[in-house]
N, C-alpha and C positions, 0 to 999 in steps of 0.2 A: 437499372438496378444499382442501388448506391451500397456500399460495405461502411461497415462502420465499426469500432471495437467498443465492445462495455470499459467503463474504466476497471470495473472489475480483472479484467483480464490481464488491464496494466501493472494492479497493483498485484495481481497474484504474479505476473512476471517478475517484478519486481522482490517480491519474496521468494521465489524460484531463486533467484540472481544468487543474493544474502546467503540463501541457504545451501548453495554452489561455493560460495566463498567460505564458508563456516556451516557442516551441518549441524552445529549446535545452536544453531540460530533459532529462535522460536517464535512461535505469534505475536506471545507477550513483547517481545525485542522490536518484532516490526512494529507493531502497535505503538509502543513508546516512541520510536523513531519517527512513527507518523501522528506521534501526540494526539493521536486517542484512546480508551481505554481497549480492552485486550474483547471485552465482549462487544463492541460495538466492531470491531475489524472484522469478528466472528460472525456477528447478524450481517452484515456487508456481505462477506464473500460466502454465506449460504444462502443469502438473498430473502433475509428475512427483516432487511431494513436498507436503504438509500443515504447516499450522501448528498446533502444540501450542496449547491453549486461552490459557495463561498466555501464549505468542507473538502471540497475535493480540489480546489486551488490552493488551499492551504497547505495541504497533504503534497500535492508536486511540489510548492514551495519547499516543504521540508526534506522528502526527499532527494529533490535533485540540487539544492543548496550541500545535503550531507556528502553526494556523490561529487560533488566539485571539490570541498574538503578534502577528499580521502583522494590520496594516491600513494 
């Protein structure tokens, strides 16, 4: 039996975090930070659209590039 996590999971953790840090934090916010637009994060994590492989390495790029930034 193998486990595995959707990346969706990561990225809503991820938004979880944000939103812990600041609950003013909003989709739109994550979205721009993961430099895409606010409806495509929204099909994403209702699961009515996929990220292309190259989409979802860019998005860790951007994220965990911002979280090395910030302290």
């Amino acid at each position: 039996m193998s486990s595995s996590i959707d990346y969706r999971e990561i990225l809503r953790f991820q938004f979880h975090l944000r939103r812990l840090r600041n609950p003013r934090y909003s989709l739109r916010a994550f979205a721009r930070d993961c430099k895409i637009s606010p409806s495509r994060i929204s099909e994403v994590f209702n699961q009515h659209n996929h990220l292309s492989i190259g989409s979802g390495l860019k998005i860790a790029e951007y994220l965990l590039w911002g979280m090395a930034t910030r302290k």
